[in-house]
Every structure is written in C-alpha cells, then in structure tokens.
N, C-alpha and C positions, 0 to 999 in steps of 0.2 A: 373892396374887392379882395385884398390881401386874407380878409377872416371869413368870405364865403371859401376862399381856399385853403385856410386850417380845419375848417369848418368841414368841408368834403372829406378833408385828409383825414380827419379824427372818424369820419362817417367808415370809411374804408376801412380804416384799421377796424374799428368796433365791427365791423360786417365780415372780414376775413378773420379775426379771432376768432367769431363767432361759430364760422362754419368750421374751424380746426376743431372748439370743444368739440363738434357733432361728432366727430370721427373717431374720438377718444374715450376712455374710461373717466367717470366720476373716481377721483382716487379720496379714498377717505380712509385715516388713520386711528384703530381704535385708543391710539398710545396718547395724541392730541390729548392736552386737558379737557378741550371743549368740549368730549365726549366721556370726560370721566363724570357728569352727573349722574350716569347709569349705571347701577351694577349690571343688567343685562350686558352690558357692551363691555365693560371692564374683565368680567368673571367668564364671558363666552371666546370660545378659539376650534381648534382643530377637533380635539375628540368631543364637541357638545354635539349633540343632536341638532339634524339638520331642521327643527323645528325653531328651536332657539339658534340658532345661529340666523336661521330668516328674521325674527323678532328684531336681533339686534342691530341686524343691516339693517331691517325700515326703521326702527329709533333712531339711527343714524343720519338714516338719511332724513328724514323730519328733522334733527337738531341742522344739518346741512343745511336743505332748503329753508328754515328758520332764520339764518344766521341775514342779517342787512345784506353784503355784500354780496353773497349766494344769490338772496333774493332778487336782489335789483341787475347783475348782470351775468348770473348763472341761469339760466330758466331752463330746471330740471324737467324732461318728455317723457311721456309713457316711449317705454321702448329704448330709453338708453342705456347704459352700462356703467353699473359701479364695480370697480375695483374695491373689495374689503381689506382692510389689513387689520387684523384683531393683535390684542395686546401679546399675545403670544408668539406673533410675528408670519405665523400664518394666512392664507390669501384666499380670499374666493368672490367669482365674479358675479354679481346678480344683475337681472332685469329689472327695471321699472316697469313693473304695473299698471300703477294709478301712480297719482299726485296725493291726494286727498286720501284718506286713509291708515288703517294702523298694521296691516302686512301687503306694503306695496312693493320690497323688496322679493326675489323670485330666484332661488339659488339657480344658477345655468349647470345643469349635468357635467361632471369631469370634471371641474376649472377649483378644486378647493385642491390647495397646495399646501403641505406642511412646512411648518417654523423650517430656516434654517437650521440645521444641525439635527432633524429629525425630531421624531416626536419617542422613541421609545425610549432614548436612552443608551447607557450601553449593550442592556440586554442582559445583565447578569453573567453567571456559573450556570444553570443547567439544571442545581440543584442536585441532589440525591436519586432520585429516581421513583416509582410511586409503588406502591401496597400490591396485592396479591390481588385484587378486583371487589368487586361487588359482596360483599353476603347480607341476604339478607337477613330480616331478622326470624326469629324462631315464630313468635307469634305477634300477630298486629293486635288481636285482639283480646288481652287480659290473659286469666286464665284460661280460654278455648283453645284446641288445638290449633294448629296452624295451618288454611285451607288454602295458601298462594302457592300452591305448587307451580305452574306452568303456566295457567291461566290469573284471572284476576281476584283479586281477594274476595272473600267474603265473610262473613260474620254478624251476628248480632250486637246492637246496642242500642245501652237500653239509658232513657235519659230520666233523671229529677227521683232513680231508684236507688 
C-alpha cells in the first residue's frame, strides 16, 4: 500500500513537471561543451545571418533532443519554444517545427537580443571626414573617348584582338 502511494506521488510530480516544461522555453546554451562539436553553433551569434543562425539552433536542438536524458524525459513538440543563447551571449527564440529534420528550428520575428554590453563596441572617433564625392573616370573604355556622360555607358570591345 505504502509504494502504490510513492508510486502516485512520483506519478504526480512527473505529470506536473511535465506541464510546467510545456509553458516554458527549451533554454539551450551555445557556451555548453555539449555543443562545442559544431563550428556552426560555436562560430554563429548576433551579426550571422538569420539563415545560419536557424542552422545552428536546429543542430542544437538535434544535439538536445539526442542527449539520453533530453530523450527520455524531455519530449521536445512541434510548436514549442527554444530559447538560444549563442557563445557570444546573444539570445533568440525559435519555434519547433518538426522533430525529425535538419532546419526544424524557426527564428520567431523581434525576439533576437544582443550580447550584453552591445554588439558595436565603443564606436570609435568619427574619423576624419570623407573626400569631395564621386569622379568618375575619364574613359571606361581604353583609348575611346568617354560616352558616360549622364546616361549609361557605352562602348566597344573587342575580344581575343
């Protein structure tokens, strides 16, 4: 009697844990060793293209869902939420997709957050200032006079002469 009633008790907890992941971000750390096997996830952050940065959130989360412990009492759903944190300390949240698959990750619009302490730096001096504008050149084409006056260029050339 006593271990049908540990036995529920454990049932309960596992079934209200359960429903808290639901409501929550998959948080995944690209600094984790587990996910230093990939340059993608190591070498991507704030200024990569939002194409690679999707790459590397679904690697990610394929090394997640791969992991024993993941597998057996994480069971990642189309439709939940990973929190990214890439090694540069940067954030962005994706959708699940699919399960199965090699870009199941889904960047969610707005939600990509820069590293603490920014990303630009301090921003420099300002520099010097720049040149007098544009000139072009006198001729595009060799010896020809020069036809680009206002419109677009033109010219002949002549190939393998």
């Amino acid at each position: 009697m006593k271990g049908c009633f540990i036995l529920g008790l454990l049932m309960g907890f596992l079934f209200f844990s359960s429903q808290a992941h639901a409501s929550q971000y998959i948080k995944i750390d690209a600094s984790n060793p587990v996910y230093a096997v990939s340059d993608n996830i190591r070498e991507t952050g704030f200024n990569s293209e939002v194409e690679l940065r999707a790459a590397a959130a679904s690697i990610a989360l394929n090394i997640y869902m791969g992991s024993l412990w993941n597998a057996a009492f994480n069971k990642v759903k189309k439709g939940d939420a990973i929190e990214m944190t890439y090694t540069d300390g940067s954030k962005e949240v994706y959708s699940v997709e699919c399960v199965v698959g090699s870009l199941c990750a889904v960047p969610l619009p707005g939600t990509q957050m820069p590293p603490p302490g920014g990303v630009f730096g301090s921003g420099g001096d300002g520099g010097t200032g720049g040149g007098g504008g544009f000139e072009p050149p006198v001729s595009n084409w060799g010896d020809e006079p020069s036809t680009c006056g206002r419109g677009p260029c033109t010219g002949t050339v002549t190939v393998g002469g």
